[in-house]
C-alpha positions in Angstrom: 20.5 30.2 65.5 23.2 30.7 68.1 25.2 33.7 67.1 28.4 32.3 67.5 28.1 30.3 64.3 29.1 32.0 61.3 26.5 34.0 60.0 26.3 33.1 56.8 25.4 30.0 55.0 26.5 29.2 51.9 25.9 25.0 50.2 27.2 24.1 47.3 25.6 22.2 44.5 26.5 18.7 45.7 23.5 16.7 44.1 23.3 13.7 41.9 24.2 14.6 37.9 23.9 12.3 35.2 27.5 10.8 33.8 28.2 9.4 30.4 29.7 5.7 31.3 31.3 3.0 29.7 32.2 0.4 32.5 34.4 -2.5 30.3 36.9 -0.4 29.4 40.6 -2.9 28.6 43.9 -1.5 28.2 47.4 -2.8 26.8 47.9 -5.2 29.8 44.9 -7.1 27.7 45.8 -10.5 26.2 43.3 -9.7 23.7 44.4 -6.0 22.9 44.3 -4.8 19.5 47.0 -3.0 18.6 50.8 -1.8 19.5 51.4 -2.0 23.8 53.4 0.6 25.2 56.3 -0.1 27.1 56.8 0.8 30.9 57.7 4.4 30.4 55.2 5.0 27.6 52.2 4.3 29.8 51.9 8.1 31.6 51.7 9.3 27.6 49.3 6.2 26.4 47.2 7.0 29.5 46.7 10.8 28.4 46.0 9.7 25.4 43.0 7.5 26.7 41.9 10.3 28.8 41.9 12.8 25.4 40.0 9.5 23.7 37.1 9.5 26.0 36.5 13.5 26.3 36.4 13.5 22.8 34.2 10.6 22.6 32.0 12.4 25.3 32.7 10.1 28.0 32.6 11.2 31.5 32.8 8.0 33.8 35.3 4.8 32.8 36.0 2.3 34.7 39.3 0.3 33.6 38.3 -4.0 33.8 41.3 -5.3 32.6 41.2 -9.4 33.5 41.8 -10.0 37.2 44.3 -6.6 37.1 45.0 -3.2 38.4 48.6 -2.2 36.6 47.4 0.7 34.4 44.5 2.1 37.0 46.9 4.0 38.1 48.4 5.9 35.7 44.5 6.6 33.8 44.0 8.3 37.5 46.3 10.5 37.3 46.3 11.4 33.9 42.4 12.7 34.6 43.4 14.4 37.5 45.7 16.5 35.7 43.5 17.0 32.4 43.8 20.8 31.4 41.3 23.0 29.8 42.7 24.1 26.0 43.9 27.2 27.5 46.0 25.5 29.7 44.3 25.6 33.0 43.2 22.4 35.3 39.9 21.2 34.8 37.8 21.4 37.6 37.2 18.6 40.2 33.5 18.4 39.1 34.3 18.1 35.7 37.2 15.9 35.6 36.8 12.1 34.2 36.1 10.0 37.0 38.1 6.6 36.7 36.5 3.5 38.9 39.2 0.9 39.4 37.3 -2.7 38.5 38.0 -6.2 37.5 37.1 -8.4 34.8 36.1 -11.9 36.9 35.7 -15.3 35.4 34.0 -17.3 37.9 33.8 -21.2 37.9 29.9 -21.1 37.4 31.4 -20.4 34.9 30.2 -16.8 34.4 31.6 -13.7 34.2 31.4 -10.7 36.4 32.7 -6.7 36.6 33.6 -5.6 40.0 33.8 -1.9 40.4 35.3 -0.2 43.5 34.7 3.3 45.1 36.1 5.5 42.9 38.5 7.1 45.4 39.3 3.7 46.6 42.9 3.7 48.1 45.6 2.6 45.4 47.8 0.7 48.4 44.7 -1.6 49.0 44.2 -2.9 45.2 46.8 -5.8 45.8 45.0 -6.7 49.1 42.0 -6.6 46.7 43.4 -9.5 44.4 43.9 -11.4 47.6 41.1 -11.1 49.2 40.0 -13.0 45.8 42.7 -15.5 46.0 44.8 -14.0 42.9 48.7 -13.2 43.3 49.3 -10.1 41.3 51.1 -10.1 38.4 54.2 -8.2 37.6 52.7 -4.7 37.0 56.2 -4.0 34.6 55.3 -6.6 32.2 54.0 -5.2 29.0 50.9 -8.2 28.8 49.3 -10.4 31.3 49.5 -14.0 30.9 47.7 -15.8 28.2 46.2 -18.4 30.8 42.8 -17.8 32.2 42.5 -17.9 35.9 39.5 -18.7 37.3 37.8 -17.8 40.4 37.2 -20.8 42.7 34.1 -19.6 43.9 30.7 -21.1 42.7 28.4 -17.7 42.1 28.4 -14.4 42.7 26.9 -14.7 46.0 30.1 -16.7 47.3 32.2 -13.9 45.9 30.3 -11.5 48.0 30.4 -13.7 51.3 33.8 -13.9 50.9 34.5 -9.7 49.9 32.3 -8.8 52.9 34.7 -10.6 55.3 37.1 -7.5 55.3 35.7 -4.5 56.9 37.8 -2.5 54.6 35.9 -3.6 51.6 32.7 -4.3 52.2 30.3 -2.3 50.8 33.3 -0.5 48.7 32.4 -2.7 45.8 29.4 -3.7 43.4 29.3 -6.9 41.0 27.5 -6.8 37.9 27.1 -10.0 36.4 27.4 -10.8 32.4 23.7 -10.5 31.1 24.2 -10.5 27.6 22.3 -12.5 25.4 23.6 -15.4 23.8 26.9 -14.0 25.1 30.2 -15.5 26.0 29.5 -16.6 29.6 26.8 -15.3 30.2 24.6 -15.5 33.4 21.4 -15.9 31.3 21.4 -20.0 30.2 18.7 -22.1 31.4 20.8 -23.9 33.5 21.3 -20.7 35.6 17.5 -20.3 36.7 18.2 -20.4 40.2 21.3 -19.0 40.7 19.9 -16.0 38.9 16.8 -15.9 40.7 19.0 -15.9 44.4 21.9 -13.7 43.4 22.5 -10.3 45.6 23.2 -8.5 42.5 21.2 -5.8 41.5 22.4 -4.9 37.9 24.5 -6.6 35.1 26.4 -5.7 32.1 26.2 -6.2 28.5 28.7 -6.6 25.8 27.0 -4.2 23.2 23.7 -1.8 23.1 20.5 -2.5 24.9 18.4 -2.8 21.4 20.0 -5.9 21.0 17.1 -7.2 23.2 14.6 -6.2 20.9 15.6 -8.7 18.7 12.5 -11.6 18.4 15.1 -14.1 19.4 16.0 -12.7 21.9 12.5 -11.6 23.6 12.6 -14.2 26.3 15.7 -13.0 27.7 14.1 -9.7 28.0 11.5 -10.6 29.8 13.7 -12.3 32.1 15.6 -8.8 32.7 12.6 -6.9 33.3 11.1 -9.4 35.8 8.8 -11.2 33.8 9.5 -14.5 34.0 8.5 -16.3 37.4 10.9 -19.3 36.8 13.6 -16.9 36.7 12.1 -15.6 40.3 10.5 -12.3 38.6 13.6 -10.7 39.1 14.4 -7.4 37.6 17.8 -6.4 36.9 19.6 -2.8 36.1 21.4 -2.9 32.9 24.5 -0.8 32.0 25.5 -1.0 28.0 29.5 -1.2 27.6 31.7 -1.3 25.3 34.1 -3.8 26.0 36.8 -1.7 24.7 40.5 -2.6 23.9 42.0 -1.0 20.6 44.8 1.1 20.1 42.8 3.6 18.0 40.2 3.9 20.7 37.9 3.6 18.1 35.2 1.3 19.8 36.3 3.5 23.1 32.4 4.8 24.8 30.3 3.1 21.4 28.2 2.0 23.9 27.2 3.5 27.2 24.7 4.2 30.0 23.8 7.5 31.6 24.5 6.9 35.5 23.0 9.7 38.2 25.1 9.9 41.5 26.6 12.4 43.9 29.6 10.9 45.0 30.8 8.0 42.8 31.2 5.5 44.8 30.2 1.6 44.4 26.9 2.2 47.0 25.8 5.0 44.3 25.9 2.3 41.3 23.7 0.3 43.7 21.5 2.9 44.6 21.0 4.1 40.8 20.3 0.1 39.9 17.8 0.1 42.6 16.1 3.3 41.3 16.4 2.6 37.5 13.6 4.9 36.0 15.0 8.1 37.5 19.2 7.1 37.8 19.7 5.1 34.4 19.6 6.0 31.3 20.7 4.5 27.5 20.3 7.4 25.9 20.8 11.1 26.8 18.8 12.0 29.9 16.2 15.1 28.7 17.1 17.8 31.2 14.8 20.6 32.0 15.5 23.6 29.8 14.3 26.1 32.8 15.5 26.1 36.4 16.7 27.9 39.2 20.3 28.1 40.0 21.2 29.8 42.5 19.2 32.0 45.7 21.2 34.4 47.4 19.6 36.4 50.6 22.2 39.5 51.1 21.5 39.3 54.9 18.4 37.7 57.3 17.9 38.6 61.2 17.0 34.9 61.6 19.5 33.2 59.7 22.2 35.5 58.3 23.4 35.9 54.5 22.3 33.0 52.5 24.0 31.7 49.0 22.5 28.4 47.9 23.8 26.8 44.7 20.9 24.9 43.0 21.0 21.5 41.0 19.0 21.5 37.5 18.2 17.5 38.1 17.0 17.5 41.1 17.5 19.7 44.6 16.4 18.8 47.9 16.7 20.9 51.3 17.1 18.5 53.6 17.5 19.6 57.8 16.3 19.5 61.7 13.1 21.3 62.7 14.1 25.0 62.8 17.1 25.1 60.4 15.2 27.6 58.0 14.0 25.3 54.7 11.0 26.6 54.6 12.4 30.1 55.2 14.5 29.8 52.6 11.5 28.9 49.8 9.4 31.6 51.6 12.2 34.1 50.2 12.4 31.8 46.6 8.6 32.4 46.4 8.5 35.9 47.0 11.4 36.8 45.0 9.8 34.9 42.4 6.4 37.1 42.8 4.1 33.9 43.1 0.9 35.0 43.8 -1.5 32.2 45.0 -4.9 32.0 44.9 -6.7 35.3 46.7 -8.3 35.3 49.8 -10.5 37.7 51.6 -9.5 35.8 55.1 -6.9 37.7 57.0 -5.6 34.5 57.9 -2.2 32.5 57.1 -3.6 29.2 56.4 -6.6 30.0 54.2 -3.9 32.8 52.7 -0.3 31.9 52.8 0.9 35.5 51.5 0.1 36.7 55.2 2.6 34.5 56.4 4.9 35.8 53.6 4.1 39.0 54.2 4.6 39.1 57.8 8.1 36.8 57.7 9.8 39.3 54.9 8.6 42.4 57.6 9.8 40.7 60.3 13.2 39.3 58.3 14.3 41.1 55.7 12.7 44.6 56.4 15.0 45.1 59.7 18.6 44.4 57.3 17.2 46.3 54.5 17.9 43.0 52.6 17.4 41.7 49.1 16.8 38.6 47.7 18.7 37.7 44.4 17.1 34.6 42.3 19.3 33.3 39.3 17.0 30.9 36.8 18.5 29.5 33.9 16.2 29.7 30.4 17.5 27.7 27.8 21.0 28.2 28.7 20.7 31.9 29.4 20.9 33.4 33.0 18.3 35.4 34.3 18.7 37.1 37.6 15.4 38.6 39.4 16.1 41.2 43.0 13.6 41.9 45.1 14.3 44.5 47.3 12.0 44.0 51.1 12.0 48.0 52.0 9.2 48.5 49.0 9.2 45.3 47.0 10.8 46.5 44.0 11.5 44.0 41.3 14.9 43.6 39.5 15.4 42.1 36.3 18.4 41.2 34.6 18.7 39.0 31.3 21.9 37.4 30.5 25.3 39.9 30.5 23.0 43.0 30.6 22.1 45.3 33.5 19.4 45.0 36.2 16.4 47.0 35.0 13.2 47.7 37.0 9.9 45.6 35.8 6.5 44.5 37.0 5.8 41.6 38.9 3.3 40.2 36.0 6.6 40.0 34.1 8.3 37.5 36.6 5.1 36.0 36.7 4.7 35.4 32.8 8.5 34.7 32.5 9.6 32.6 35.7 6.2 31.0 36.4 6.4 28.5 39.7 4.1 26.3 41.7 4.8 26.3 44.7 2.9 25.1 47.8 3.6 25.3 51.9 2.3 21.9 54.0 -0.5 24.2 55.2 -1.8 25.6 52.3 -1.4 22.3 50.3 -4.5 20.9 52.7 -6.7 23.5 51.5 -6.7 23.0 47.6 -8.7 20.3 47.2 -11.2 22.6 49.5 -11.2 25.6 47.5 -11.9 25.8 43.7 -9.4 28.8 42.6 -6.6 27.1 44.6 -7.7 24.2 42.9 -7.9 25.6 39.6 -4.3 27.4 39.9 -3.0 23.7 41.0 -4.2 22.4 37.5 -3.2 24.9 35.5 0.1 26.3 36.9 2.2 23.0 35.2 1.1 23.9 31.6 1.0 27.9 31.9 2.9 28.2 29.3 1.1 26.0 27.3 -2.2 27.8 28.0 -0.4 31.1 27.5 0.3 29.9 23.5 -3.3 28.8 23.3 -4.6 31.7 24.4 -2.4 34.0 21.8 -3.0 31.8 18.9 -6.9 32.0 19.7 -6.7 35.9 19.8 -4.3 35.3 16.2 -6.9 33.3 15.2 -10.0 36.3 16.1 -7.7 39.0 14.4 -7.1 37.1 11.1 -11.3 36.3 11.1 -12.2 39.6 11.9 -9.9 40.9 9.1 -11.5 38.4 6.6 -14.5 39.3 7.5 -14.2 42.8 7.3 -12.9 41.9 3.6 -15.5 39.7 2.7 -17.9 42.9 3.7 -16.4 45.0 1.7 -16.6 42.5 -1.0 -19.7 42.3 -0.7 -20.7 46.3 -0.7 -18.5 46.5 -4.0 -20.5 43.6 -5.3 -23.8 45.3 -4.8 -22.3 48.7 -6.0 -21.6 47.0 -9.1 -25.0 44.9 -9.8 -27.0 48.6 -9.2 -24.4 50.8 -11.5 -24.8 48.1 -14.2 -28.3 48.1 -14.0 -28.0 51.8 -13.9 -26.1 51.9 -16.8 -28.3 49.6 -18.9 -31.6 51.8 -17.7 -30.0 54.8 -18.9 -29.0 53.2 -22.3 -32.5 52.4 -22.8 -33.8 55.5 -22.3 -31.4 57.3 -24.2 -32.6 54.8 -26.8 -35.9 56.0 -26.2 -35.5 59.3 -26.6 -33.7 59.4 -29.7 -36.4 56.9 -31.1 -39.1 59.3 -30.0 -37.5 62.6 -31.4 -39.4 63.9 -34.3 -39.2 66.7 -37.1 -35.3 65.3 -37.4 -34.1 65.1 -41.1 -32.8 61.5 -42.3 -29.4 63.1 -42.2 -29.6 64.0 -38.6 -30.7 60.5 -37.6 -27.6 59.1 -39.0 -26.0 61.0 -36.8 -27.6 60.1 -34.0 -27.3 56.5 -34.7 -23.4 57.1 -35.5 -23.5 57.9 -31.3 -22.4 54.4 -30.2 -19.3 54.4 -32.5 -18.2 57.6 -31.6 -18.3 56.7 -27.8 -16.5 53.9 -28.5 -13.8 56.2 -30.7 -13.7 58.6 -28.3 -12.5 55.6 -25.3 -10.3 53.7 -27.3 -8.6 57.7 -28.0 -8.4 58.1 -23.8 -6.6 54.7 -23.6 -3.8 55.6 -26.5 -3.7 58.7 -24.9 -2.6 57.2 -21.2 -0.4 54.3 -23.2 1.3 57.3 -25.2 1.9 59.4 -21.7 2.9 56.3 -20.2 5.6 55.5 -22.8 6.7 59.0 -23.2 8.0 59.3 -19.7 9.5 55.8 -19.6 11.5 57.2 -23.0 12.4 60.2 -21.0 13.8 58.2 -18.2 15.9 56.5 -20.4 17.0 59.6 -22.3 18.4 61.1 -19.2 19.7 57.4 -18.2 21.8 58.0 -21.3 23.0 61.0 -21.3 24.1 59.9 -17.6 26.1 57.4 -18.5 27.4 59.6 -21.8 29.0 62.0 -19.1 30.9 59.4 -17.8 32.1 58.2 -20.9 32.6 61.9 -22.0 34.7 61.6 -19.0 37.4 58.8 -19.6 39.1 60.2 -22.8 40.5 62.9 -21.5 42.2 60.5 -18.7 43.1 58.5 -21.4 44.2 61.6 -23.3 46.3 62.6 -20.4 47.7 58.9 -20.6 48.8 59.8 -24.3 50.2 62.7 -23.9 52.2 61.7 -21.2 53.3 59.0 -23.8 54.4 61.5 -26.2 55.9 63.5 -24.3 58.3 60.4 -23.2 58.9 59.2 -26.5 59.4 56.3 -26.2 55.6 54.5 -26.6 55.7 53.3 -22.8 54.1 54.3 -20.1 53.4 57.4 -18.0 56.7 59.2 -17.5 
């Protein structure tokens, strides 16, 4: 790298991110709106109004379709661009709403059709727009547009686009989605249509209410028609964005129904490109994001390629450059800040052991600038910022607002797990077995990890029972050889006093009175330890009485001051 470029390179996070949209969205220019329409100087408040509507709604993408119109465009625009957080401060470009300026069509087919434009597509070309489609603009003061219907005189879609594309200014500045919706007012999808469906450039359509709709049983040939399963409709797959079609006064229908659109820049080419690539850019339902993910690499300085700040996208990030431009520098120093640890090799060799190449590019580097390399990794919301240091490889750790503390690499390793591969090393898994196995395994570490404590849960719980059941067991045999014990000795006790002689009949009584005194003599033990038992409980509550008698004992001589403070005054009242 030349060093008159600046030595430092720092890139954004300009990737794709999923957006909330709703993209038939009317407003009081409607013929059909529902509710009060605000006159010419009311529109800046109605339009802040909308733009409050759809944040709270959770709306992040709109695009205003009145009929064949552009009047309050506008004035939604600006009133996004100059949304404020609630403590008074702008929001941030990224975050702001983004408003696509669009048209509600009715073609002659007849059909109808949304066309969306570029979001950022110049305001002074929206009448030249209108022309380009053979409509005269209407009076942008008037509080409503015309009850009468104008239709297109084109035949399809395609004819719209032949005619759009003309004007290098436009074309490719604009998408059509076609009406999809199922038994739906003018709707694209009548038998009729076969072939003008089957030919038409369009790559997407809309429909007028939620996508489960087309689980319906009536309306399961249509759906197979959508997904491209019907031959006599030409197999033809189409992108489907759920809308709204909203135009009350309350906002209440306002984002009810809406898809999840991925771009980078919103432009028309980016609706295209996300209906081309459904399964990864659409969505009818919240997009599951990952709950782990690296944000951000920072390399304080590099000899080849300077400081380094790279802001990381949790969807989806790419490194994209000419031969030489430092990407695979770049996840050499992710990797190694990381601690990943492939497979080990007793080959001094960079191919059959891709830490020698580490090793030797963070010597030859980092080593020289006495750099670091700072890794921040989001974990379920929480920041977590790891710092190698390249003089001796010590590890940083710091967890959310606290400070950076010094840990082992097995602890990155267990908490910030990665799989990471070079083009080199990638031809030499399938080739070696422990390459291999860490290949297999390194996706569901986590998962393993939890198996692998639960097992070891499981061994210490069995090990515990069995070391009861042993004990069980020992007590159990105790018992069996005392009671036989017991009954051996009773017997031969028996014995002996049956086999005693010269005793006097007296004397045998006596001895025959044994049993019953034993059993006198136990019952007199157990009254004993029930009278000592009670005794102390009485004693406990004698001094729990006397306790409490104290602080009794205690009040009337307050309330004794309280009466003599009464006589004293005379008068029966309070204390003087």
């Amino acid at each position: 790298m030349s060093d008159t470029l600046v030595r430092a390179i720092a890139l954004q996070d300009r990737g794709g991110h999923f957006y909330r949209a709703d993209f038939q969205v009317h407003t009081p220019r409607d013929t059909q709106w529902d509710g009060a329409r605000p006159t010419l100087a009311e529109r800046k408040t109605w339009a802040r109004s909308f733009v409050a509507a759809a944040r709270e709604r959770g709306l992040e993408a709109v695009a205003i379709s009145d009929h064949h119109d552009f009047a309050f465009y506008p004035y939604v625009k600006r009133a996004a661009a100059a949304e404020v957080l609630p403590d008074g401060t702008e929001v941030p470009g990224a975050q702001r709403l983004v408003v696509f300026p669009a048209l509600e069509l009715t073609c002659s087919v007849p059909c109808q059709a949304i066309m969306i434009l570029d979001a950022e597509f110049p305001e002074d070309r929206l009448d030249d727009v209108l022309k380009a489609l053979h409509f005269d603009p209407v009076d942008p003061k008037l509080d409503s547009l015309p009850q009468t219907t104008v239709l297109l005189d084109s035949g399809d879609i395609n004819e719209i686009h032949a005619k759009l594309d003309k004007h290098d200014w436009l074309r490719g500045r604009y998408i059509m989605l076609p009406n999809i919706t199922p038994s739906g007012h003018k709707t694209l999808l009548r038998t009729s249509f076969q072939v003008k469906y089957r030919d038409m450039v369009a790559v997407g359509g809309y429909l007028d209410g939620s996508i489960t709709n087309l689980d319906k049983p009536r309306h399961v040939g249509e759906k197979r028609i959508l997904e491209g399963g019907d031959s006599a409709w030409g197999s033809k797959r189409l992108a489907l964005f759920q809308t709204s079609d909203a135009r009350k006064a309350d906002f209440s229908t306002l984002g009810e129904h809406s898809t999840w659109v991925k771009w980078a820049v919103p432009t028309a080419e980016a609706l295209r490109q996300a209906c081309l690539a459904q399964e990864s850019r659409l969505a009818q339902t919240e997009p599951s994001l990952p709950n782990v993910w690296i944000s951000r690499l920072a390399v304080s300085n590099s000899k080849f390629m300077g400081r380094v700040d790279v802001a990381l996208n949790p969807q989806y990030s790419a490194l994209i450059g000419g031969r030489g431009t430092g990407k695979s520098t770049i996840l050499d120093y992710l990797r190694w800040a990381l601690c990943d640890q492939p497979a080990k090799s007793t080959e001094d060799d960079e191919v059959a052991d891709p830490r020698v190449r580490q090793r030797r590019l963070i010597d030859a580097t980092l080593k020289p600038q006495e750099a670091h390399v700072e890794v921040h990794c989001v974990i379920n919301g929480i920041t977590h910022a790891v710092r190698r240091y390249a003089a001796d490889g010590t590890v940083l750790l710091k967890v959310g607002d606290g400070d950076f503390e010094k840990v082992r690499e097995s602890v990155i390793q267990s908490l910030l797990p990665i799989q990471a591969y070079s083009q080199k090393q990638l031809s030499s898994v399938a080739i070696r077995v422990d390459e291999l196995l860490r290949f297999v395994t390194a996706p569901i570490q986590r998962d393993l990890e939890e198996i692998d404590r639960k097992r070891q849960e499981v061994a210490g719980r069995l090990r515990e029972n069995y070391g009861t059941l042993e004990r069980h067991r020992t007590l159990t045999t105790e018992i069996e050889r005392s009671a036989v014990r017991v009954r051996s000795l009773a017997e031969q006790a028996q014995a002996l006093r049956d086999g005693l002689s010269g005793l006097s009949e007296e004397d045998r009584k006596v001895l025959a009175g044994k049993a019953g005194h034993d059993r006198v003599r136990e019952f007199y033990v157990t009254w004993e330890q029930h009278l000592a038992a009670t005794q102390a409980e009485l004693t406990g509550q004698g001094h729990s009485v006397e306790a409490t008698e104290s602080v009794v004992g205690a009040w009337p001589g307050l309330l004794g001051g309280w009466s003599r403070g009464d006589e004293a005054d005379g008068d029966g009242g309070g204390p003087g």
